[in-house]
N, C-alpha and C positions, 0 to 999 in steps of 0.2 A: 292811635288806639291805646286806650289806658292797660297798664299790667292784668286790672283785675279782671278784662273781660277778653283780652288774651288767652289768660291762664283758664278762663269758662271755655271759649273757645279751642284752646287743646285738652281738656279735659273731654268736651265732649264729642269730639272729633277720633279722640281712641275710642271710648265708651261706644260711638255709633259703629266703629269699624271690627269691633269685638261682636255687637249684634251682627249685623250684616255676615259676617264672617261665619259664625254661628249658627244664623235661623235663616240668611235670605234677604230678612224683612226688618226695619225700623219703625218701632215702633215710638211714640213720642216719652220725651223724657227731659228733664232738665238737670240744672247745674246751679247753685249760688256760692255767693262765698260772704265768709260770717267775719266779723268785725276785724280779725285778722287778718283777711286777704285770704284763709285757706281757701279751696273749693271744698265744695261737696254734693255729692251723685243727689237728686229728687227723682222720684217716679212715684205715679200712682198708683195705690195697691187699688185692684179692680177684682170685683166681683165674675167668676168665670158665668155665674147663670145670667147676669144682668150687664155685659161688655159695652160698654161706651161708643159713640164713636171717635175717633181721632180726634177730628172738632172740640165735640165735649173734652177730651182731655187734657187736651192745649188751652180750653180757655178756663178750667180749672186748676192748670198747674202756675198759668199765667195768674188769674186771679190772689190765689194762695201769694206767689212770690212779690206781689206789686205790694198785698196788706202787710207783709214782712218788711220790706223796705220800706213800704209809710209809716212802719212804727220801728224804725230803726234798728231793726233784726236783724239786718243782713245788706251787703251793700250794694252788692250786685247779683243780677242772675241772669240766665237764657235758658230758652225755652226750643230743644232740638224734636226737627221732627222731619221726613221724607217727602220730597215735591217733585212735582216736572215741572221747568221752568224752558221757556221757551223763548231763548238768547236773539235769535235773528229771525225778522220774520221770513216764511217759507221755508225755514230751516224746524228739521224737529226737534222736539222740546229732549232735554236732557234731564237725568234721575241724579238728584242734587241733594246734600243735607244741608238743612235749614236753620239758621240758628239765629232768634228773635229774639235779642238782650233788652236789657236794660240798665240804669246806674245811677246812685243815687246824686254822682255830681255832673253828668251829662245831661244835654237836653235830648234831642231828638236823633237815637241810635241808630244806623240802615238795619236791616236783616244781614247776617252772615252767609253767605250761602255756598258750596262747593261740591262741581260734579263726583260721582262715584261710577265705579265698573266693579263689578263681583267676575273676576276673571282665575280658570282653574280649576285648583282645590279651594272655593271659597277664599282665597287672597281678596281683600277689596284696594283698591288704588281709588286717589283722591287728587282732584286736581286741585288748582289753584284757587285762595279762597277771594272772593267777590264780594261786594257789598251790592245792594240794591235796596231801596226804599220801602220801609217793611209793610204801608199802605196795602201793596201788592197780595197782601195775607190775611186779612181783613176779612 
């Protein structure tokens, strides 16, 4: 895995664990990083009377980030968001953050993904991070 999509992926691995810890809930949100290699937070400002649904939001922040890198804006980015993803069958599915990159010198990225526990006082713990085929998101 290349540095700069590393660095998206602890970037937004805090960011999610700062919500969670916070509200509960994840809600979707991204990450890019600009010619430099730095990151930087994306979220969509949403209308409170007119709320989106998650869907809609992920394929707009997705959208926005792909015209960026096609016009050489930014080099990389991912698009973080909350799933149950269900590892073995007959086994229940587990509450995972999701994170569906992209880069302008790779070809075909997996999805990032990694289970979560809100245990406590709002502490959240994070397991280990997995790749899987981002098809699956689709």
């Amino acid at each position: 895995m290349n540095t700069e999509i590393q660095s998206i992926i602890d970037h937004s691995l805090e960011y999610a664990g700062e919500l969670l810890s916070q509200t509960g809930e994840l809600y979707p949100f991204g990450a890019f990083t600009d010619k430099t290699g730095q990151v930087h937070p994306l979220e969509m400002e949403i209308d409170k009377k007119n709320i989106p649904t998650n869907g809609k939001i992920i394929e707009t922040l997705w959208n926005f980030c792909m015209e960026e890198l096609e016009n050489d804006k930014i080099s990389a980015f991912g698009i973080s968001f909350e799933s149950s993803i269900q590892i073995e069958e007959g086994k229940e599915p587990i509450d995972t953050v999701v994170i569906i990159s992209n880069h302008k010198d790779e070809e075909e990225l997996p999805a990032y993904c990694t289970q979560f526990k809100i245990v406590g006082d709002s502490k959240v713990e994070f397991g280990e991070i997995f790749a899987i085929d981002k098809k699956y998101f689709n």
